[in-house]
C-alpha positions as CSV (number, residue, x, y, z in Angstrom):
1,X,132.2,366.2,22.6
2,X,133.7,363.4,20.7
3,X,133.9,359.9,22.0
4,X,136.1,357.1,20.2
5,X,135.8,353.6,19.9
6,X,139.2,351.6,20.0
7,X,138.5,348.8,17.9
8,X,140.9,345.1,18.9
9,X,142.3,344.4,15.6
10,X,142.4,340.5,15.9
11,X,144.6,338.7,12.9
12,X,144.9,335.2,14.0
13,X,143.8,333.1,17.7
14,X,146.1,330.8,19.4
15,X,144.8,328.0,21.6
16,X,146.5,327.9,24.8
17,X,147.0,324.3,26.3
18,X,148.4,324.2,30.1
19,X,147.5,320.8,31.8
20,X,150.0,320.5,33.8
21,X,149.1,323.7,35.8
22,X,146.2,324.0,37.9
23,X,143.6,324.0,37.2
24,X,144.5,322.9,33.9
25,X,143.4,324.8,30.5
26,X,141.5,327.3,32.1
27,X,142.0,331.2,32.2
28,X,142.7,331.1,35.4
29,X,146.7,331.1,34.4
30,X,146.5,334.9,33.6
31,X,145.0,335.7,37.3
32,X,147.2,338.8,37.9
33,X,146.7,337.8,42.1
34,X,148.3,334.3,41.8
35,X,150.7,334.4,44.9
36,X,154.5,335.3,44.1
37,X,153.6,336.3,40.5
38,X,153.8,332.5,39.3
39,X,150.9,334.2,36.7
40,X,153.1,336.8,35.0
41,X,155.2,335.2,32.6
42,X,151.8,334.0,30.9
43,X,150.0,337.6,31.3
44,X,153.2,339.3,29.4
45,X,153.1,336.5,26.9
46,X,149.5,336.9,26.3
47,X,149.6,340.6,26.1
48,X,152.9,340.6,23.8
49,X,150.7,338.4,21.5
50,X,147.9,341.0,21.4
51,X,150.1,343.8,20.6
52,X,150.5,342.0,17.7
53,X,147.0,341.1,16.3
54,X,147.4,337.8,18.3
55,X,144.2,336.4,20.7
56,X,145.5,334.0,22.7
57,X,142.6,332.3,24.4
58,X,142.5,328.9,27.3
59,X,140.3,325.8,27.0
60,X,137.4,327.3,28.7
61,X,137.1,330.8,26.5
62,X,137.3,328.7,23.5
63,X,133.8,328.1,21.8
64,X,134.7,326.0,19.0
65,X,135.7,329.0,16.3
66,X,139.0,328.5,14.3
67,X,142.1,328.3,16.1
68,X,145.5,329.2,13.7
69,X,148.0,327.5,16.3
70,X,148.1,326.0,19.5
71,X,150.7,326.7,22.4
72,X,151.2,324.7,24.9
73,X,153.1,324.1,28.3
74,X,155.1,321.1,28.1
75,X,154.7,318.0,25.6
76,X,151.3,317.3,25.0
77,X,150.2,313.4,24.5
78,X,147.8,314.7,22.0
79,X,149.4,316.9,19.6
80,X,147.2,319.0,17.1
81,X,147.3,318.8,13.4
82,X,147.7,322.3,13.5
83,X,151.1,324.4,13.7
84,X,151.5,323.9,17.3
85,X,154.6,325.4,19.8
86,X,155.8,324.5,23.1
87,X,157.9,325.8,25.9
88,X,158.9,323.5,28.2
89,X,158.5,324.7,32.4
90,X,159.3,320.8,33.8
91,X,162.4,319.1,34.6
92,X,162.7,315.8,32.2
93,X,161.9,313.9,35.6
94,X,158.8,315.4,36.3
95,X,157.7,315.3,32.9
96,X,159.8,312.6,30.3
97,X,158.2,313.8,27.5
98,X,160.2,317.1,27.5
99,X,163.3,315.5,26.3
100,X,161.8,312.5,24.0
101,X,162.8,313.6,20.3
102,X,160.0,311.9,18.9
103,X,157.4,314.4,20.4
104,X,159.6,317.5,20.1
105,X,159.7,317.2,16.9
106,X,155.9,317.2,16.3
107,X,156.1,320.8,17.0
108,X,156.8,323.5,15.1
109,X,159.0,325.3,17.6
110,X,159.7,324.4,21.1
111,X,161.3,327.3,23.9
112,X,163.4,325.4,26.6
113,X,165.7,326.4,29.3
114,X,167.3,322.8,28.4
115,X,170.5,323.8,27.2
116,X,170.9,320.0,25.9
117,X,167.7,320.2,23.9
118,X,169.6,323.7,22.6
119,X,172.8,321.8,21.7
120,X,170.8,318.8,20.2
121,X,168.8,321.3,17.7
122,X,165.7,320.8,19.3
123,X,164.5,324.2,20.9
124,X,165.5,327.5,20.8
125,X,166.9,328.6,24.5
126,X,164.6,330.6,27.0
127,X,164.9,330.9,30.3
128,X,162.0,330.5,32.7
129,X,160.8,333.6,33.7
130,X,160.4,335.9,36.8
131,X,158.7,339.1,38.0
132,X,162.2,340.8,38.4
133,X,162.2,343.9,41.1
134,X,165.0,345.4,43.1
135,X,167.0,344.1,45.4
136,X,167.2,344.9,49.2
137,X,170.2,346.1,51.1
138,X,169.2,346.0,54.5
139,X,171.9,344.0,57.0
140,X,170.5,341.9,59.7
141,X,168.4,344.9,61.1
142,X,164.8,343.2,60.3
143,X,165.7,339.6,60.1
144,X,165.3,338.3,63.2
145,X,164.9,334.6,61.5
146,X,168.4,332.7,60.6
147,X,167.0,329.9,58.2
148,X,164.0,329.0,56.4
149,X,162.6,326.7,53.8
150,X,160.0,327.2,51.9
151,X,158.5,324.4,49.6
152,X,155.6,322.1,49.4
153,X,155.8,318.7,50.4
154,X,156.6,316.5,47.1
155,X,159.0,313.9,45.9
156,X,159.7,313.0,41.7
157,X,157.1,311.0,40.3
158,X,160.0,308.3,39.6
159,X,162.9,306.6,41.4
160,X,166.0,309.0,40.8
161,X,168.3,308.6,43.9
162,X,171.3,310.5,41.7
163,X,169.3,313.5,41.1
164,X,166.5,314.1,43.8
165,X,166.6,317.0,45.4
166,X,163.6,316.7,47.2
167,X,165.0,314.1,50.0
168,X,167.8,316.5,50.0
169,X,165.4,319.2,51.3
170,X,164.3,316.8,54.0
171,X,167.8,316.5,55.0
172,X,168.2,320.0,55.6
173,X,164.9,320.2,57.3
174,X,165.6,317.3,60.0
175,X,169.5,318.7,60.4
176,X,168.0,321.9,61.3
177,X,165.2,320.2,63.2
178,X,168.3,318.7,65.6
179,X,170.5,321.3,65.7
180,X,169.5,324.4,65.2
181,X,165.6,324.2,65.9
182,X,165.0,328.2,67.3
183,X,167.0,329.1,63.8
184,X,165.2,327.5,61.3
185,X,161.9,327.7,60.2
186,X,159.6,325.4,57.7
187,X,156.9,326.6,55.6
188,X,154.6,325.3,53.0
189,X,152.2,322.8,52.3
190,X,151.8,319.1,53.4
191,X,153.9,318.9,56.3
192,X,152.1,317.7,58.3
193,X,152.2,314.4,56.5
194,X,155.2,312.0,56.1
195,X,158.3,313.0,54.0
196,X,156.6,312.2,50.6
197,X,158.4,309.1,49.1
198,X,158.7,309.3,45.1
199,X,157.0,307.1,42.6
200,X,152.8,306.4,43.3
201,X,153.8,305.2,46.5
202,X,154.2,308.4,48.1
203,X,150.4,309.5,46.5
204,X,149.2,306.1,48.2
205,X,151.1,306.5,51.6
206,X,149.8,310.1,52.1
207,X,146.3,308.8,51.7
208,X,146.6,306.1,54.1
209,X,147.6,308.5,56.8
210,X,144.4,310.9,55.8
211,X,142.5,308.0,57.6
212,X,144.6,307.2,60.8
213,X,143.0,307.5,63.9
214,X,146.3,309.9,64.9
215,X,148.8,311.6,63.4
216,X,152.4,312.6,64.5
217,X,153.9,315.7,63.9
218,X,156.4,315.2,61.7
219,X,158.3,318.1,61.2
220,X,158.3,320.3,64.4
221,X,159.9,323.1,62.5
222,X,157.1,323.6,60.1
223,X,155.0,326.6,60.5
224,X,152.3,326.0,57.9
225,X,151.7,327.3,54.0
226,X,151.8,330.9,53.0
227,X,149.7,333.0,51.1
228,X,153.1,334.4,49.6
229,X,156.6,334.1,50.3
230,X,157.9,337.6,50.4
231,X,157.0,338.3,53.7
232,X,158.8,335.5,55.2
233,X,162.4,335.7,52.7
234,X,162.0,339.5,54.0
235,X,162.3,339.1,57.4
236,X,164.7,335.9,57.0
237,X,168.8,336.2,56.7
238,X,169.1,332.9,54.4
239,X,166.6,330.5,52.9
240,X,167.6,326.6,51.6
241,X,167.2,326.8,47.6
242,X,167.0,323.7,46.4
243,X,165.6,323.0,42.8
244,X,163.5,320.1,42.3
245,X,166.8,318.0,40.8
246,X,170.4,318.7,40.4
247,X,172.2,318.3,37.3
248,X,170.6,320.0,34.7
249,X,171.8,322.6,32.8
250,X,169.6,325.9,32.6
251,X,166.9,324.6,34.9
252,X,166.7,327.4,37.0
253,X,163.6,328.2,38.6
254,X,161.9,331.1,40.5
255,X,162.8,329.9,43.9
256,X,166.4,332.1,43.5
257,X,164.6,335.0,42.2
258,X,161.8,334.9,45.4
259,X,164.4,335.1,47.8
260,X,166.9,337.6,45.6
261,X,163.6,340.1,45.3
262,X,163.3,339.7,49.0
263,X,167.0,340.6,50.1
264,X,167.1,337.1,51.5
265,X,170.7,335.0,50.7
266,X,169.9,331.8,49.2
267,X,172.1,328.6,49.9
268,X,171.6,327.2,46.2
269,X,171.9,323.7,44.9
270,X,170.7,322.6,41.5
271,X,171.5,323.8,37.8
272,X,175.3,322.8,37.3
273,X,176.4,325.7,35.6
274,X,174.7,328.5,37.7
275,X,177.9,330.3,37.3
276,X,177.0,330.8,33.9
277,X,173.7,332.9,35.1
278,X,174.2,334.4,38.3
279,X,177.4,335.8,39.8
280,X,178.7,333.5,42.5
281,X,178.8,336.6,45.4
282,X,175.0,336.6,45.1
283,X,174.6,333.3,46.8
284,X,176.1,330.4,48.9
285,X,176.9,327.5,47.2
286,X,175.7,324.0,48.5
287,X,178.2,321.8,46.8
288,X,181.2,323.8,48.6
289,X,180.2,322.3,51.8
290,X,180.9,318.6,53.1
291,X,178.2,318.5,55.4
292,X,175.6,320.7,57.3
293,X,177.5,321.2,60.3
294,X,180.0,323.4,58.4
295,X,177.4,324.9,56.1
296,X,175.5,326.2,59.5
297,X,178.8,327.5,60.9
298,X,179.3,329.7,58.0
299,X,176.0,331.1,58.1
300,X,175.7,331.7,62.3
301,X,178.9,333.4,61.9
302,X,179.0,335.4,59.2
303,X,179.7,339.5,59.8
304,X,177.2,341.8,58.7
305,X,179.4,343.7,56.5
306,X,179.8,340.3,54.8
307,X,176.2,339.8,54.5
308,X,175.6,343.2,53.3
309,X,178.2,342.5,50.2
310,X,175.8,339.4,49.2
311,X,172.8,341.6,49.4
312,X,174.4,344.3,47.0
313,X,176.0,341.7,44.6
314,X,172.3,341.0,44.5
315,X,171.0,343.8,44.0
316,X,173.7,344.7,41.1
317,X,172.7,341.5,38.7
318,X,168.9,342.0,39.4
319,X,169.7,345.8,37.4
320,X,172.2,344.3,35.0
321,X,171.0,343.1,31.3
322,X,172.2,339.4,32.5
323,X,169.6,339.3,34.9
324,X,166.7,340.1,31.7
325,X,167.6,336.4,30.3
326,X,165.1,335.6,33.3
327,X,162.3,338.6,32.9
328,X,158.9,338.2,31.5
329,X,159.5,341.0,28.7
330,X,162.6,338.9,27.6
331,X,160.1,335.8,27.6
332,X,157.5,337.0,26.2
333,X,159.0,339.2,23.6
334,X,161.9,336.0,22.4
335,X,158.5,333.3,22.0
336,X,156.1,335.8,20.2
337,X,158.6,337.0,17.4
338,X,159.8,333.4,17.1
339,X,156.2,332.1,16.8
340,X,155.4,334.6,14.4
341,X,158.2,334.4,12.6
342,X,157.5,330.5,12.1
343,X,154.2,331.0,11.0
344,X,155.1,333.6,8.8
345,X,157.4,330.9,6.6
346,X,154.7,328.2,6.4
């Protein structure tokens, strides 16, 4: 009997830096059970670097030995005087330093979905990524549940009235709350609390309230946090998508794809051109309503057959090759060759 030894061929190590996840730096970000597969993107990176002689390693497996290059999430304060890469996951409002040319340009090669950053020569385009799966065509059969939202209690960490999209989500929530309160469900964390309020303030008012004697209930509607969301948007007709801002071009995040995976209809408000990604038959379009009265109307009323055509539109992109701009292998695949490419010419 003959056993073999496969022997890992390792030709250079790549320091990953992520502190803007949590918890920050730590290997934790290639857990293959973090809920809704936020873990993924960064599992098929890290194996798309192996395949080619590539160890990508966190803070906390790295034990001083030689690092060739760092990648990181998001602009870094601290930038290595090593070849270093970046692909941006935050909106500019979240984190500023994604669109400040002065630190972009410290890196060798920067990823963005930033479609301004493309155009100003800054990064090479990438969208963010998402565990893709099939769609569901199932009618109204097993979705008892007219309306939900699902998103954590949070506000921008600066004063942006024109874009905010957060205050917009509590808009929908207390409409809903008013109007429509056996249709609509909330889940997620913090609601218990007040409706965050952006800048520091919103940090410091939350904390205040952890010491009240008492505490209202301030969103009836809200049915606590999830493990995962799939089991919700499954047994749900529509769900309120609403990215973090509006405005942006490219930001598109994984809250489309959780409820397109799940069957579920999102009514979508955020990356202006949308249309460029996603045909417009596979969701309902915030912007082409004036208020939430007419926006419930055309969701209480719509015919089955009707839902039924959104679900298969759905289910049509999800297969199609414009629907790969946002899967992992695309991701992972676009930033390895890049990187070594790059590092290849230095």
């Amino acid at each position: 009997m003959f056993s073999y030894i496969v022997m890992e061929f390792i030709l250079m190590i790549g320091l990953f830096i992520h502190t803007s996840t949590l918890p920050p730096n730590t290997n934790k970000i290639f857990d293959p059970t973090t809920r809704d597969g936020l873990s993924e993107p960064w599992i098929a990176l890290r194996n798309e670097f192996f395949n080619k002689g590539i160890k990508l390693i966190t803070k906390d497996e790295w034990t001083d030995q030689n690092v060739d290059f760092e990648f990181h999430i998001n602009v870094q304060r601290k930038i290595t005087e090593k070849l270093a890469f970046m692909v941006t996951t935050e909106n500019d409002f979240t984190h500023p330093l994604n669109q400040r040319k002065f630190h972009l340009q410290k890196y060798k090669k920067v990823f963005s979905w930033s479609n301004d950053l493309v155009e100003r020569g800054l990064a090479t385009k990438i969208q963010l990524a998402y565990p893709l799966r099939e769609g569901v065509i199932d009618g109204y059969s097993n979705r008892s549940q007219l309306v939900v939202l699902i998103a954590a209690n949070k506000a921008l960490p600066v004063l942006n009235l024109h874009n905010d999209l957060y205050s917009e989500r509590v808009k929908a929530i207390r409409w809903f709350e008013r109007n429509a309160p056996n249709e609509f469900a909330l889940y997620g964390y913090d609601w218990d609390k007040s409706p965050k309020l952006p800048t520091k303030l919103g940090k410091v008012v939350h904390l205040i309230e952890k010491h009240l004697p008492w505490r209202p209930k301030w969103f009836p509607s809200w049915q606590g946090s999830l493990a995962a969301k799939q089991h919700v948007l499954e047994k749900s007709r529509f769900s309120i998508v609403y990215e973090n801002v509006r405005g942006l071009r490219g930001y598109i995040t994984e809250k489309i794809f959780d409820a397109f995976c799940a069957g579920n209809v999102p009514v979508y408000w955020g990356a202006d051109n949308i249309f460029d990604y996603v045909p417009k038959h596979c969701f309902i379009d915030r912007k082409a309503f004036s208020s939430y009265d007419k926006l419930y109307e055309f969701l209480v009323k719509m015919p089955e057959k009707d839902y039924i055509g959104y679900q298969s539109a759905i289910k049509e992109f999800l297969a199609s090759e414009s629907a790969q701009a946002f899967s992992t292998k695309k991701f992972a695949v676009t930033i390895v060759n890049e990187v070594i490419s790059s590092i290849v010419k230095s």
